[in-house]
N, C-alpha and C positions, 0 to 999 in steps of 0.2 A: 389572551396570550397566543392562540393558533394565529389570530391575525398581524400579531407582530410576527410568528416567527416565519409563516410564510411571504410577509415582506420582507425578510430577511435573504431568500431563495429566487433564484433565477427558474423561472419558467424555461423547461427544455423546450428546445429547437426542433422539434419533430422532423426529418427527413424525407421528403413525400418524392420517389423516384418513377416518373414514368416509365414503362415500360414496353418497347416494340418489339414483340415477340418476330420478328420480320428483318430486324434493324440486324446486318451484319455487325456492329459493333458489341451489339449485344451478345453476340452467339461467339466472341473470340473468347468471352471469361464468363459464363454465367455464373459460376457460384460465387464471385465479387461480387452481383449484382446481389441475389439473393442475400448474401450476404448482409450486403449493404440493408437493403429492404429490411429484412429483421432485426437488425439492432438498431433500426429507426422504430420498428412498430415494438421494442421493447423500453427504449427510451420514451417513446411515448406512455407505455404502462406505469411506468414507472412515476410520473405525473401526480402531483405538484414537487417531487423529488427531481435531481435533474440528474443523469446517469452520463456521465463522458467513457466513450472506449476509443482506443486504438487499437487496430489489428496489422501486424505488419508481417506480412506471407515472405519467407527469405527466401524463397525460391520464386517465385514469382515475381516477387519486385513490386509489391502491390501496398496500399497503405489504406485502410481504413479507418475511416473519421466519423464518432456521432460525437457534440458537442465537445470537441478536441480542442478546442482553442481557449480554454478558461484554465483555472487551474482550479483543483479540486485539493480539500484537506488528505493529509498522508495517515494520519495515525501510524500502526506500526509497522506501513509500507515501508518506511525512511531508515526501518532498521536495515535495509538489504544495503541501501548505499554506505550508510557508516559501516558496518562491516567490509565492506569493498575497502573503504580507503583507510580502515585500521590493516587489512590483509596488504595493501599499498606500502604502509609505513613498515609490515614485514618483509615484503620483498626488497627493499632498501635498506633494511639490515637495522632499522630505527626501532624495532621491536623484534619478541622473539617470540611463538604460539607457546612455549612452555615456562615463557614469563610471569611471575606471579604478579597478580593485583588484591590490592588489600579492600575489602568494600567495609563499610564501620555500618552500625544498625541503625544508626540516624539515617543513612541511604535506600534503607530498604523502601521499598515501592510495590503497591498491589500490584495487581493484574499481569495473568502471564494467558497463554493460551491451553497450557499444562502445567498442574504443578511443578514448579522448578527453584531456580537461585532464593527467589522473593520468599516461597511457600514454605523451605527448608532451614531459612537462615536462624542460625542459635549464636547464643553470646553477644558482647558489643562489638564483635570484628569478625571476619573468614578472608580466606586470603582463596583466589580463584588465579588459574592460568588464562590465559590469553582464550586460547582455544576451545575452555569449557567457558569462557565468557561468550566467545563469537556462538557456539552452538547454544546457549541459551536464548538468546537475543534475537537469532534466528528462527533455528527450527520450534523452538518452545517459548517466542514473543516476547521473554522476561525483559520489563522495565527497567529494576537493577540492575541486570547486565547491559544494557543499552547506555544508560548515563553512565556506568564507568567506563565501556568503551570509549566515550564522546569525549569523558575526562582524559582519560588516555590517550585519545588522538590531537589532544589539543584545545577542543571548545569544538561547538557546531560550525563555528565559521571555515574550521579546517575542511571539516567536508565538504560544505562549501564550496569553495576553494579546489578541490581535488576536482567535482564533477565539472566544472569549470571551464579547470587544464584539459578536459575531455573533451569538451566543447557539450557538454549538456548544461545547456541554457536555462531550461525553464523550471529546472527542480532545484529545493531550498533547501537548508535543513537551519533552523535559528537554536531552536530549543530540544533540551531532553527530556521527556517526558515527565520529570518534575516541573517543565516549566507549563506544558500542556494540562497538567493536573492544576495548578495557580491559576491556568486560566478558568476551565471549567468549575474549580472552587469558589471563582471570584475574590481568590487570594492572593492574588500577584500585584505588584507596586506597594505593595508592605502591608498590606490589607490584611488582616487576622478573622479569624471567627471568634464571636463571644459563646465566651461557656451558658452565658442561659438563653442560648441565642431559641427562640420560637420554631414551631416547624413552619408556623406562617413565613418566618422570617428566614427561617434555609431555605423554603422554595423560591419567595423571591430571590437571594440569592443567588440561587442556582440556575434560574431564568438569567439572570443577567451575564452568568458566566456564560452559557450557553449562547445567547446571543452576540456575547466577545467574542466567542470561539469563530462562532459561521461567518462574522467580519474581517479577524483578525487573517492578515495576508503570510504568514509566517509558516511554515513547515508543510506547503504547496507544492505540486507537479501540476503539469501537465498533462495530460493522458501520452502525448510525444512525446515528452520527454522521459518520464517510466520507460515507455518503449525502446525512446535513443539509449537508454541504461542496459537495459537488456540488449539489444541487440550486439552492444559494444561488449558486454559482459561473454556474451556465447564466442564472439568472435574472436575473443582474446586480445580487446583492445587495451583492456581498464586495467590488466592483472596480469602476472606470470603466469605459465601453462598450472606450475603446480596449486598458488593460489585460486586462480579461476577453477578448476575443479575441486578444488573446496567450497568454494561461496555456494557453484551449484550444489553438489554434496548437502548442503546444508540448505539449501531451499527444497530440492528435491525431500530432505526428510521434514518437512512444514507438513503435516497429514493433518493439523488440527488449525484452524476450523476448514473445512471441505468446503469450499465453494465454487470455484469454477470445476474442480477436480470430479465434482459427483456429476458434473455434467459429460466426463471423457468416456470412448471407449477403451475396452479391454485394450493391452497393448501398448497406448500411448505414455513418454513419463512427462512429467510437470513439475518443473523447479518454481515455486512460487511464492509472493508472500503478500500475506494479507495484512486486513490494517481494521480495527473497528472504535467507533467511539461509544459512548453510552448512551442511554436515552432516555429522554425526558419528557412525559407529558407526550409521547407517542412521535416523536419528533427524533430520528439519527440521523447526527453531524457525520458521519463516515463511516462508507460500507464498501471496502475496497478489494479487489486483488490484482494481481500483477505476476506473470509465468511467461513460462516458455515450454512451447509443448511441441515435441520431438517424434517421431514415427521409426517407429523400425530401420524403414528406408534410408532414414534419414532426414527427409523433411521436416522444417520446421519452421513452426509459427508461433510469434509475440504477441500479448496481447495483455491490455493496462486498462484496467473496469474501474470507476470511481464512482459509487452513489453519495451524492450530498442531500441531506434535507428531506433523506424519504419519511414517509408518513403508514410505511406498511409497518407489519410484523416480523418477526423474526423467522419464522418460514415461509413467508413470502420473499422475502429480500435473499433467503438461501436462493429458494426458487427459481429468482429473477438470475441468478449468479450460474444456475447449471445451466439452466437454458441457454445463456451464452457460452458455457464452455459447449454446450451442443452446436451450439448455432456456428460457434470458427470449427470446430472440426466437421462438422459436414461439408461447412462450404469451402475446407481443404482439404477434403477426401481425394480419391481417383476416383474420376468420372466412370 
């Protein structure tokens, strides 16, 4: 099984930059180089996983790339843009935040990152506003709330469609996490589990969904295009003044799970949102986040971490995840 799954994974690109400590070119930006340098030698750690980041310094005008040009699974990154283009369909007066949505108990869906919608829900129905659906979906990951957003906006293809009209290119959204669940089940295309199904017989299974999942090309970014999301997001490309500081508002409140976040100093904030899958046989399809990290001053920098297919543990891969939010903010500190 490990040798299927890591034919399954692309061998990262290691970054190997010489360095002339002598070279005027060098000396106009060092901490881009440095920069650069460490999230080459953390992509390599990271190994037989493969790790894509963007970092893109807005003041600066700089863009950093370790394995950027693939597209990496989203898990529940993809919540940040459907919420973008449901706060879209309110600024166009096609929805209202204090609108009610009715969710039935056949929708209910685990996993949330905080108890919430999923964790709470009683009866065969509850009826949720707009607003307490976006802030679940967001700051508290809920599943639930994310497919009835998706319902609500239309289907995935509308968001689609929205990032698009932005001109963000390399990021998808097909499914709602019921459908990402059919995958990983190996229940999708009408496919059921039998009730006296073996455990020999769930694992195979569930190998199989697994290795759908790390194939399947569906609810993908780019490490740019995360980035191009964000950036458009800060700048108040994607949204109205009052929208765009909500979306942030509600990434800014994502404290759970910590990951680039535990790597920041005092002072900075971070609108961010992460994304994980589960794991199997020592094997995680997705170990993601994605922010924007602000200074006092005002400076600020984006950045879009994607691990596929790593093979560590779960505090290692935090690990892996502070040291980069260390590694962008020293190397956009003031010198």
């Amino acid at each position: 099984m490990r040798k299927l799954m890591r034919s399954l994974l692309r061998a990262s690109s290691g970054v190997c930059l010489a360095v002339a400590l002598a070279a005027p070119a060098m000396a106009k930006d060092p901490p881009d180089t440095r920069l650069q340098q460490t999230l080459a030698r953390l992509a390599d750690e990271a190994r037989p996983g493969t790790l894509g980041i963007t970092v893109l310094d807005l003041g600066a005008h700089t863009r950093t790339r370790i394995n950027a040009d693939r597209a990496y699974p989203m898990m529940s990154v993809f919540k940040a843009p459907v919420a973008a283009a449901i706060l879209a369909q309110i600024d166009e007066g096609r929805l209202r935040p204090d609108q009610e949505v009715t969710i039935d108990s056949g929708d209910v869906l685990g996993g949330s990152a905080v108890p919430s919608i999923g964790a709470h829900f009683k009866g065969k129905s509850m009826r949720f506003t707009v607003d307490r659906l976006l802030e679940a979906a967001v700051s508290e990951s809920d599943n639930t709330a994310v497919d009835a957003l998706i319902r609500l906006a239309g289907g995935p293809q509308v968001v689609t469609a929205y990032l698009r009209k932005h001109g963000i290119d390399g990021m998808r959204i097909d499914l709602g996490e019921a459908g990402i669940v059919d995958i990983f089940e190996d229940t999708d295309r009408g496919r059921t589990i039998p009730d006296d199904e073996t455990e020999a017989a769930e694992l195979a299974r569930r190998r199989r969904g697994m290795q759908a999942y790390m194939a399947d090309p569906r609810n993908r970014t780019t490490p740019d295009a995360a980035a191009d999301f964000l950036e458009k997001l800060w700048k108040g490309e994607l949204l109205s003044a009052t929208s765009t500081k909500r979306l942030l508002a509600l990434m800014y409140g994502q404290t759970v799970p910590n990951r680039m976040r535990a790597g920041l100093p005092a002072g900075v904030r971070f609108a961010d949102k992460c994304g994980t899958s589960y794991t199997l046989e020592g094997v995680t399809a997705a170990f993601n986040d994605i922010g924007i990290v602000t200074w006092p001053d005002g400076r600020t920098v984006i950045v879009a971490a994607f691990l596929t297919g790593s093979q560590t543990d779960a505090k290692d891969r935090n690990a892996l995840f502070a040291e980069i939010g260390r590694a962008v903010t020293g190397a956009s500190a003031t010198p």
